[in-house]
C-alpha positions as CSV (number, residue, x, y, z in Angstrom):
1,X,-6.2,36.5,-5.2
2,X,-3.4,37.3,-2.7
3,X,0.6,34.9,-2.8
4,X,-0.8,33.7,0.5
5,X,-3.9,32.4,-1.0
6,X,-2.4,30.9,-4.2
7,X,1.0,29.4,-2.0
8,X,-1.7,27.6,0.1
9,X,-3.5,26.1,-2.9
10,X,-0.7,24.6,-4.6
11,X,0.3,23.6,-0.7
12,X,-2.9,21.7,-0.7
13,X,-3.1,19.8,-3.8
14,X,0.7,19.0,-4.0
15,X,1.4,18.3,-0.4
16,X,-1.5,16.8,0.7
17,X,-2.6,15.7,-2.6
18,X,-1.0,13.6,-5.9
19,X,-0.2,16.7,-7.6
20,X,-1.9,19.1,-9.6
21,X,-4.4,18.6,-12.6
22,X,-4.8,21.4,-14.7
23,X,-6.8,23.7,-12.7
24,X,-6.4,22.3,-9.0
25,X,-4.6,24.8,-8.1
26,X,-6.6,27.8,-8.5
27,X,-9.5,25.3,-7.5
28,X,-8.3,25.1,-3.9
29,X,-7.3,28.7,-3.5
30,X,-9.8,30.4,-2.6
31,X,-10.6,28.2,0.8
32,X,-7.7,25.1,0.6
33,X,-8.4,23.9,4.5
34,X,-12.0,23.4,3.2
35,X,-11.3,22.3,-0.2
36,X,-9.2,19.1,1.5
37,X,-11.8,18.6,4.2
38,X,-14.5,18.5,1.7
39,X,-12.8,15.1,0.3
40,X,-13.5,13.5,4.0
41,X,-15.5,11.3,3.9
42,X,-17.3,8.7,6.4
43,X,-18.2,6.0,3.4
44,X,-14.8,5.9,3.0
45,X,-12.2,5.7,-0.5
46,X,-13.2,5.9,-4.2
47,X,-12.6,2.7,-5.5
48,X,-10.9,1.7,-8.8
49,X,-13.1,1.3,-11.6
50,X,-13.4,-1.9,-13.7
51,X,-14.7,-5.3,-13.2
52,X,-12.0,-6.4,-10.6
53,X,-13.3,-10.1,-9.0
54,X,-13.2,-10.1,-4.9
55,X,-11.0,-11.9,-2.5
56,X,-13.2,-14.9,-2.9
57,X,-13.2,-15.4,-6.7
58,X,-9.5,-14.5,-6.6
59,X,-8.6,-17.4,-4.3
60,X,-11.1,-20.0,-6.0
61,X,-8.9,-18.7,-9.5
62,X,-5.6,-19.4,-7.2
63,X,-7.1,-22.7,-5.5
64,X,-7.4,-23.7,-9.7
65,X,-4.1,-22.7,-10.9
66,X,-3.0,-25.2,-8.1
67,X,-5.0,-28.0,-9.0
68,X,-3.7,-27.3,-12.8
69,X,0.1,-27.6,-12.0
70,X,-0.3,-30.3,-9.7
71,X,0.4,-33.1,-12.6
72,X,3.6,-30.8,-13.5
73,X,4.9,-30.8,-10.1
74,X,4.3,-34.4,-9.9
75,X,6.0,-34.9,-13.7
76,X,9.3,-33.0,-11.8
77,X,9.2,-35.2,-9.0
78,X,9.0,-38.6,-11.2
79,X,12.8,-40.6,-11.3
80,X,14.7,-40.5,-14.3
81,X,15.1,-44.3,-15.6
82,X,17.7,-43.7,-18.0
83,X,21.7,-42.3,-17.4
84,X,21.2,-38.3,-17.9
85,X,24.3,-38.0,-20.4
86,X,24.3,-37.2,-24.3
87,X,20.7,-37.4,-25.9
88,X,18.7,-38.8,-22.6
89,X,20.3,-35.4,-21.0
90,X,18.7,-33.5,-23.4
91,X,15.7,-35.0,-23.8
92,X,15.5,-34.5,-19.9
93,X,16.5,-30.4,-20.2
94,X,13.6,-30.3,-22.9
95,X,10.9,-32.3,-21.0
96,X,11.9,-29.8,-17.8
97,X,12.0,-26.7,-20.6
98,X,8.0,-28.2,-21.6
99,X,6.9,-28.7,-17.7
100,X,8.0,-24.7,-17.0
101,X,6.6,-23.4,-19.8
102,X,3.0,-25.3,-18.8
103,X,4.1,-23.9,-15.4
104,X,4.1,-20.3,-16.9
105,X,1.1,-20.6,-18.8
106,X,-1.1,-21.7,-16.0
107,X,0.3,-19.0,-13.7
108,X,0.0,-16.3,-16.7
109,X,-4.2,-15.3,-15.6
110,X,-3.2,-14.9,-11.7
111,X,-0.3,-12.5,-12.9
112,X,-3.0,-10.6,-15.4
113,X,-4.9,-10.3,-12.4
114,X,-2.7,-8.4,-10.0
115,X,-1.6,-6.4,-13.3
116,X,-4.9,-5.6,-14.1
117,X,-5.1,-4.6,-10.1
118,X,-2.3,-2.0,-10.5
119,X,-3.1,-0.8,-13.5
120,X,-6.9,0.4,-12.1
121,X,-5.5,2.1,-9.4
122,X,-2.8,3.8,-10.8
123,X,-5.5,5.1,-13.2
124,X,-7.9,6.4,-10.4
125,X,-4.3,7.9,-8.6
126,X,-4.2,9.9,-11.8
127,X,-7.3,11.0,-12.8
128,X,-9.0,11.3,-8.9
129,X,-10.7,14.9,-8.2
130,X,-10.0,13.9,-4.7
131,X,-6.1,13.6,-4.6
132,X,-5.9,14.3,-0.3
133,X,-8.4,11.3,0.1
134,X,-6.3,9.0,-2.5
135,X,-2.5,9.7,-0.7
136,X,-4.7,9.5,2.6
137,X,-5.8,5.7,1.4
138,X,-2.4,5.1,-0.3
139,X,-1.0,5.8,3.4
140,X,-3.1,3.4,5.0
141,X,-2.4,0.7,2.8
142,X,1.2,1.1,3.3
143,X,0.7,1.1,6.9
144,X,-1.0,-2.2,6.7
145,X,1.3,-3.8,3.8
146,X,0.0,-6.7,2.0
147,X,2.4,-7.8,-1.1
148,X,3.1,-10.0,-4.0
149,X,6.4,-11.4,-2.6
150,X,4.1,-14.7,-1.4
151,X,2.3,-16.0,-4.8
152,X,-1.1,-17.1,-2.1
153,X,-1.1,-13.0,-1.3
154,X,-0.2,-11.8,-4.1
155,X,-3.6,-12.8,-6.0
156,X,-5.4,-11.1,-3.1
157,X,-3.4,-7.9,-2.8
158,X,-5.4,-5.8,-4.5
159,X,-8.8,-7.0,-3.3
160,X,-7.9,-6.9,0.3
161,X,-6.7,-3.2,-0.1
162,X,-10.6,-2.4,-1.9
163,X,-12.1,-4.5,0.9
164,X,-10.0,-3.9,4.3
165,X,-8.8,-0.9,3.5
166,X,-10.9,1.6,1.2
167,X,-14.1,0.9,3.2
168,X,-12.4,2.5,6.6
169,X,-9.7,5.1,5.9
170,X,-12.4,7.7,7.5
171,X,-13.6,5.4,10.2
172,X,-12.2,4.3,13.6
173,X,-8.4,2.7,13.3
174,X,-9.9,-0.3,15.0
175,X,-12.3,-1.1,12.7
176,X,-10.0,-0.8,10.1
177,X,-7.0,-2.9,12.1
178,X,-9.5,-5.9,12.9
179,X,-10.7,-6.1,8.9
180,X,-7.1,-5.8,7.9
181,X,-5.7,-8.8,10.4
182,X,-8.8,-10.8,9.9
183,X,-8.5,-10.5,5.7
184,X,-7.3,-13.1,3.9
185,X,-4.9,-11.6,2.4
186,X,-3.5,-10.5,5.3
187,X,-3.7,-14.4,7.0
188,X,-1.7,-15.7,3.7
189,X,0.5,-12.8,3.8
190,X,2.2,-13.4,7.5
191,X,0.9,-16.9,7.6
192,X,-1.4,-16.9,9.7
193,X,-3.9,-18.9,8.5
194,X,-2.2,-22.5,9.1
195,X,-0.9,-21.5,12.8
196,X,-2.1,-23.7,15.6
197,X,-1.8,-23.5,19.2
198,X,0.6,-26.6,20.6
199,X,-2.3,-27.4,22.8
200,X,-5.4,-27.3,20.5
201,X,-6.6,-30.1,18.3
202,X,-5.2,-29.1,15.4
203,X,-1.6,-28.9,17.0
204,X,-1.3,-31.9,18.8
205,X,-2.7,-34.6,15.9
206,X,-2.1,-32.4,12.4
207,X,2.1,-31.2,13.3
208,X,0.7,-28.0,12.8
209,X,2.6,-25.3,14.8
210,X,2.3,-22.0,16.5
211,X,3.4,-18.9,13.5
212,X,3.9,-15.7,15.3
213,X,4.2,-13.4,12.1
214,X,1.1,-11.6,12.4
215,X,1.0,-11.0,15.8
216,X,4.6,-9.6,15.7
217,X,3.9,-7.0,13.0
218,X,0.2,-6.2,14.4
219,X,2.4,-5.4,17.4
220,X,5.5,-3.9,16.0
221,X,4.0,-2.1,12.6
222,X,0.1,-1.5,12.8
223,X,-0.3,-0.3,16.3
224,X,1.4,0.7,19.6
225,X,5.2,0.3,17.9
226,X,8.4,-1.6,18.2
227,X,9.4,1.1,20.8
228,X,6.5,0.2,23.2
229,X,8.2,-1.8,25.5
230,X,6.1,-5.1,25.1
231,X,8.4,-8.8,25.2
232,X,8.5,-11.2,23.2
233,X,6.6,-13.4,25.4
234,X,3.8,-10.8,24.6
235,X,3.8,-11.6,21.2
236,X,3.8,-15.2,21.8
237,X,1.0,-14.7,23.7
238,X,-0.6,-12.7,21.2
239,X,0.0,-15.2,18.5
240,X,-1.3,-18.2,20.5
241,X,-4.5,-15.8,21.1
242,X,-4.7,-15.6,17.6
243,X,-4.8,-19.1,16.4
244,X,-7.7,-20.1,14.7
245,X,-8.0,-17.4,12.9
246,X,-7.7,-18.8,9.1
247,X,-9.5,-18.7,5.6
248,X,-11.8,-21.4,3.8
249,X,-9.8,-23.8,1.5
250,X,-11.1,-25.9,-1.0
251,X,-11.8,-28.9,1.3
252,X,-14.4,-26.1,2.8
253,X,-17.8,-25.6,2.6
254,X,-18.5,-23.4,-1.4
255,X,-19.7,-20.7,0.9
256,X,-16.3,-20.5,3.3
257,X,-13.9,-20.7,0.7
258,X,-11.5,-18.2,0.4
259,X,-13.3,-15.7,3.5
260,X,-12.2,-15.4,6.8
261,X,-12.7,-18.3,9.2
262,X,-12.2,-18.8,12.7
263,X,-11.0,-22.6,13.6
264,X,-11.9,-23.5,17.1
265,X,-9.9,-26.9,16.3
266,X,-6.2,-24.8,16.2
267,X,-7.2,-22.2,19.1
268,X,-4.6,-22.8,21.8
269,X,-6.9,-23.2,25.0
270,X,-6.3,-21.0,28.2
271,X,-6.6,-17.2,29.5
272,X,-3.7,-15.3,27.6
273,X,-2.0,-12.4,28.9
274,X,-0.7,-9.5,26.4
275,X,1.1,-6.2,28.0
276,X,-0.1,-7.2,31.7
277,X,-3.8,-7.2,30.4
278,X,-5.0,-10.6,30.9
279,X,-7.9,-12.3,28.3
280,X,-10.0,-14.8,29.7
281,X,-12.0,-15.8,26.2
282,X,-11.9,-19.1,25.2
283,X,-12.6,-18.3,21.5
284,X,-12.1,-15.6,18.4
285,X,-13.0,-12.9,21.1
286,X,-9.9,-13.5,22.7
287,X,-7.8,-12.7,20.0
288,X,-10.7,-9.6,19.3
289,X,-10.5,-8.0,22.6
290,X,-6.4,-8.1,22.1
291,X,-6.6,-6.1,19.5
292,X,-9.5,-3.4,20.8
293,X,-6.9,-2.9,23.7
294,X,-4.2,-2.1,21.1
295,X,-6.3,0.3,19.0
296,X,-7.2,2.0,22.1
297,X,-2.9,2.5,23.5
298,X,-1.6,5.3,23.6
299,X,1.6,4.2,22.2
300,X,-0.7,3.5,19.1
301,X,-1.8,7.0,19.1
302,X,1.5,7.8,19.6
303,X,3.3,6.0,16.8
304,X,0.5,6.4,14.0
305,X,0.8,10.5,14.4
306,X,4.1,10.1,14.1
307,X,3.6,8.1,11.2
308,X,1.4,10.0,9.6
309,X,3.7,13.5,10.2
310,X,6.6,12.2,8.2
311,X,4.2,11.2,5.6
312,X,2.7,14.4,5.3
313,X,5.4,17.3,6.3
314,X,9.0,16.1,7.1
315,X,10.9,12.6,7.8
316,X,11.9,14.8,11.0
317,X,8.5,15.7,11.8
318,X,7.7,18.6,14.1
319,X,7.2,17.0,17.8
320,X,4.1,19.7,18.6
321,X,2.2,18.2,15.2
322,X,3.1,14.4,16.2
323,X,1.7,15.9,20.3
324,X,-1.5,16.9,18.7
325,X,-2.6,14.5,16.5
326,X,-1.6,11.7,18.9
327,X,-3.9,13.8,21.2
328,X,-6.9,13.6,18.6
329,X,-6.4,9.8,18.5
330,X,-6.9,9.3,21.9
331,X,-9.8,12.2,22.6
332,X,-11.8,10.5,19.7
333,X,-10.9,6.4,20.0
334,X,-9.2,6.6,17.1
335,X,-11.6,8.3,14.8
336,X,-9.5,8.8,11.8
337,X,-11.5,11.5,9.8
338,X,-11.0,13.6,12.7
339,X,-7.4,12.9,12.6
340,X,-7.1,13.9,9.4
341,X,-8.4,17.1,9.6
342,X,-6.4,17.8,12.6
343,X,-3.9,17.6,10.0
344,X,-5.2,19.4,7.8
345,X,-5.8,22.4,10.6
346,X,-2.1,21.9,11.6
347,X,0.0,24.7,10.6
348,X,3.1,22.9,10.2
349,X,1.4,21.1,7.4
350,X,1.1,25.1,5.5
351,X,5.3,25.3,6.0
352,X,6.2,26.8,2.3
353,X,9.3,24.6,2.4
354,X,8.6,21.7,0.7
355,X,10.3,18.9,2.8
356,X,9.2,15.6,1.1
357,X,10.6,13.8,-1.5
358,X,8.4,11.4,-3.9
359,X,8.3,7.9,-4.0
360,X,8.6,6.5,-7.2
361,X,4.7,5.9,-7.5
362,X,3.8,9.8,-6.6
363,X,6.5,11.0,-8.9
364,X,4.6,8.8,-12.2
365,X,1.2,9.6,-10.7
366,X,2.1,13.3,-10.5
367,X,3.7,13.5,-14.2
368,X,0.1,12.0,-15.4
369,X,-0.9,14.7,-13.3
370,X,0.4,17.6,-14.5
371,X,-0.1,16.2,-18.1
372,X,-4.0,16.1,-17.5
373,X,-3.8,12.1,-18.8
374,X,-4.0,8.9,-17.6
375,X,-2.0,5.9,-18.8
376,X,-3.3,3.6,-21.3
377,X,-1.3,0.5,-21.4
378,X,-0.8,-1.3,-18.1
379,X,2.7,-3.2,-18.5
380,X,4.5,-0.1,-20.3
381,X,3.0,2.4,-19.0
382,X,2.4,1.7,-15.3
383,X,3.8,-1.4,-13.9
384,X,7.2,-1.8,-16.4
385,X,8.4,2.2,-15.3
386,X,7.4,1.8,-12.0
387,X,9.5,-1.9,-11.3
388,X,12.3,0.5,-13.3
389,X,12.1,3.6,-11.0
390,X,12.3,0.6,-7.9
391,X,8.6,0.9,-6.7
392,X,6.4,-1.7,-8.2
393,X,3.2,-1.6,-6.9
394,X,2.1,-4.3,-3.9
395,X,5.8,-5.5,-4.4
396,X,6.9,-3.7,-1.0
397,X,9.7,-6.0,0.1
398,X,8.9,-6.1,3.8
399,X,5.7,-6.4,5.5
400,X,6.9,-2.6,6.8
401,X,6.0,-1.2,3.6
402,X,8.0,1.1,1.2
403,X,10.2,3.8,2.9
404,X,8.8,7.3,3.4
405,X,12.0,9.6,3.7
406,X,14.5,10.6,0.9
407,X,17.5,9.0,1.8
408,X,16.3,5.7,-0.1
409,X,14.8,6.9,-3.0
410,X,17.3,10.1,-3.4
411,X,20.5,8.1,-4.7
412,X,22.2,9.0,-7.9
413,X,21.5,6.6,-10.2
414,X,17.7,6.9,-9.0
415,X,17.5,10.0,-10.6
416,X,19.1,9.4,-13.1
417,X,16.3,6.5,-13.6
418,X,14.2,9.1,-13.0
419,X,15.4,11.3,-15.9
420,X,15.3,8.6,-18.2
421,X,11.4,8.4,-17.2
422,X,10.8,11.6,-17.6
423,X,12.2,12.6,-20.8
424,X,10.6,9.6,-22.5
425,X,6.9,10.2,-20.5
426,X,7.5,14.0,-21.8
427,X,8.0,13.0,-25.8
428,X,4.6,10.9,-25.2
429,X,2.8,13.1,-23.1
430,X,4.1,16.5,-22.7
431,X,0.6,18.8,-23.4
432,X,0.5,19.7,-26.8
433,X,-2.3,22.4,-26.0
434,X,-0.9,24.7,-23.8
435,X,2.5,26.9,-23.2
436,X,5.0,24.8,-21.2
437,X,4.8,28.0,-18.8
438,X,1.6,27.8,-18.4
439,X,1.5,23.8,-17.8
440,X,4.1,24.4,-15.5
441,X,2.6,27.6,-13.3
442,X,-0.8,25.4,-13.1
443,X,1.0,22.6,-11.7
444,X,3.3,24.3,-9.0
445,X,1.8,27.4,-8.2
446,X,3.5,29.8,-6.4
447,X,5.8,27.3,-5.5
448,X,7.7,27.8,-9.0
449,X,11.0,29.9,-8.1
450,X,12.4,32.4,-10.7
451,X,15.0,29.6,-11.9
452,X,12.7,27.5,-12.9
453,X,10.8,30.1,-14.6
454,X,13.5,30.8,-16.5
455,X,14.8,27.8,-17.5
456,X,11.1,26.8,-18.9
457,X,11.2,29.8,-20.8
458,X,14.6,29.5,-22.7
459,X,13.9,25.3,-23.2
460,X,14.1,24.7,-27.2
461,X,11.0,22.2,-27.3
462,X,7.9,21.8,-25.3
463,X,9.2,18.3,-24.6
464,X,12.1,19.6,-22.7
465,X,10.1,22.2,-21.2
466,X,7.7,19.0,-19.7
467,X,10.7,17.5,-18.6
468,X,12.7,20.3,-17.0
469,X,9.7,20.7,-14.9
470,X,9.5,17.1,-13.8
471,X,12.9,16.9,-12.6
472,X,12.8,20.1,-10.9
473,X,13.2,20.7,-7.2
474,X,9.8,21.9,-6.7
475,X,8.7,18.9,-8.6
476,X,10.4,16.1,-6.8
477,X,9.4,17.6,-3.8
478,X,5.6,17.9,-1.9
């Protein structure tokens, strides 16, 4: 097997992949474009195993916590009738202490929930044989961020990434953009589902108003770009084309609750124009035929290459790559498995300098990696080290997702959070079976310099060893 052959393997399965189960390596070496094409595939993403309830049995299990602290909330609200001093205060704080604590119990299940949502898919991040189709997935459901920052959302975070996002990472981007903007996760998320044209039904008799949030970040984040010189009358425009698209609530029909549904009652009335393309429907296909126009931009092609270039090869990405995948957008409408293997064709991708920093989430997924396990407890092992290292899972602060270049996961003290991870995950988890060498050339490949060789070597404890290797250059870095 030639250095050219074994560079390119570990290229594939640490660049393009998680990281590098025992084996990978010299798995993909032999043929690595093929071995990362042959995880593309048109059914789309594996999904995480367990019995994890849909979008619709999630939101009837939210709609119930509500009805269950609606007697606390109304306890809260009820005036005191005595002076709040001496025992009546602290028969007051107590009461209060009793209403939260009913507060937190009621809430406790939703919370399990979402836990129980990270917890799967950190375990298929870890254990997948198909680690270019998992960071291609993980990508897209960045791109199209859902998080736990709204309580509604947060219960339907991880179903909407198994239903809108899973299902069409290999298909065409539209497909994928309209089941993402019409999820309900995604209505909840930017608020969607309670906007109401000022014209329509709904807006002139309920006081319900227009809510532009998912139009703006449709516009600015999903597709053509912040950059591609639309106004914000365009968005107002877009967002008055997209009222009426909202969810079932409990006043709803069983069968409409908590799935997407279109209102004609808060769907502002008129033609609507959107980036000098004027819409003439006077229903959901108005909104519909917006957002086939915005699959199909250039500037979308334009801004997901470039998109998916800093993800994949440097946070300065090579303008020819970002030229020719954005030409593979538009020559195939958007077909995404295409796009991704043009990128995995591209020969900037095959650079032996690794330029890429790890998140948080790749840097645990890769140490499970490397140690050929998966976790076992969710709250220490997944979702407590990952809120340490600053990357809890669907927590992305900002409906932009979490940051893709070094500079904000690079700081000081983050490695030295880092460190701390690592030298605890290697006392656990360090492989017991193998020498730390070993562990360490299967993981990296040729990508392991002399230094790092040596100081494997000359490390007094396998532990260290594990460690040494985790924090190393070629480590931290994809």
């Amino acid at each position: 097997m030639t250095e050219s052959k074994t560079l390119n393997g570990a290229i594939a399965v640490t660049r393009f992949g998680l990281g590098a189960k025992p084996g990978e390596v010299a798995a993909a070496a032999d043929d690595p474009r093929g071995w990362l094409k042959s995880q593309v595939a048109r059914e789309g993403a594996e999904q995480p195993a367990g019995t994890l309830p849909g979008s619709v049995a999630r939101f009837q299990s939210f709609v119930g916590y509500q009805t269950e602290i609606a007697p606390i909330r109304e306890q809260r609200k009820a005036p005191m009738t005595v002076s709040l001093v001496g025992e009546d205060a602290a028969m007051q704080e107590r009461a209060d202490d009793r209403l939260k604590e009913e507060r937190r119990a009621a809430l406790q299940p939703l919370l399990e929930g979402v836990r129980d949502e990270i917890f799967a898919r950190t375990r298929l991040a870890a254990s997948t044989s198909e680690g270019f189709r998992e960071r291609w997935t993980l990508f897209w459901a960045n791109h199209f961020t859902v998080s736990t920052s709204k309580l509604q959302a947060a219960v339907l975070v991880g179903p909407f990434e198994r239903e809108a996002i899973r299902p069409h990472v290999f298909g065409r981007f539209e497909d994928m953009l309209v089941a993402s903007s019409t999820h309900p996760g995604m209505l909840l998320y930017l608020d969607q589902a309670r906007s109401a044209g000022p014209n329509s039904l709904g807006g002139r008799f309920r006081q319900m108003g227009l809510n532009e949030n998912l139009a703006r970040e449709i516009m600015e984040l999903h597709t053509v770009g912040a950059d591609a010189g639309y106004t914000q009358a365009d968005v107002t425009e877009f967002a008055r084309a997209l009222t009426g698209y909202s969810i079932g609530y409990k006043n709803d029909p069983a069968d409409e609750q908590g799935k997407f549904l279109y209102r004609p009652q808060l769907h502002e009335p008129g033609a609507r124009t959107v980036m000098g393309r004027r819409y003439e429907q006077e229903d959901e296909g108005q909104a519909r035929a917006v957002l086939a126009d915005l699959a199909a931009s250039p500037r979308t092609a334009d801004h997901l290459a470039k998109k998916l270039a800093i993800h994949f090869v440097a946070d300065e990405p090579p303008p020819a790559l970002v030229a020719r995948l954005s030409k593979t957008y538009r020559e195939t409408h958007g077909d995404l498995a295409e796009m991704a293997n043009a990128l995995i064709e591209a020969p900037e991708c095959w650079a032996p300098e690794a330029r890429k920093f790890k998140t948080p989430y790749e840097f645990v997924v890769s140490g499970y990696r490397a140690a050929a396990a998966v976790p076992g407890d969710p709250a220490k092992e997944v979702v407590q080290p990952l809120t340490f290292l600053g990357q809890r899972p669907f927590a992305a602060p900002q409906p932009n997702g979490w940051s893709d270049v070094a500079v904000d996961w690079a700081a000081p003290d983050a490695l030295v959070k880092r460190l701390t991870w690592a030298t605890k995950f290697s006392a656990y988890y360090a492989p017991k079976d193998a020498a730390p060498i070993d562990v360490a050339a299967a993981t990296l490949g040729d990508r392991m310099s002399a230094t790092l060789k040596t100081a494997i070597v000359r490390a007094e404890s396998r532990f260290e060893a594990f460690s040494i290797l985790l924090m190393s250059p070629e480590f931290q870095r994809r």
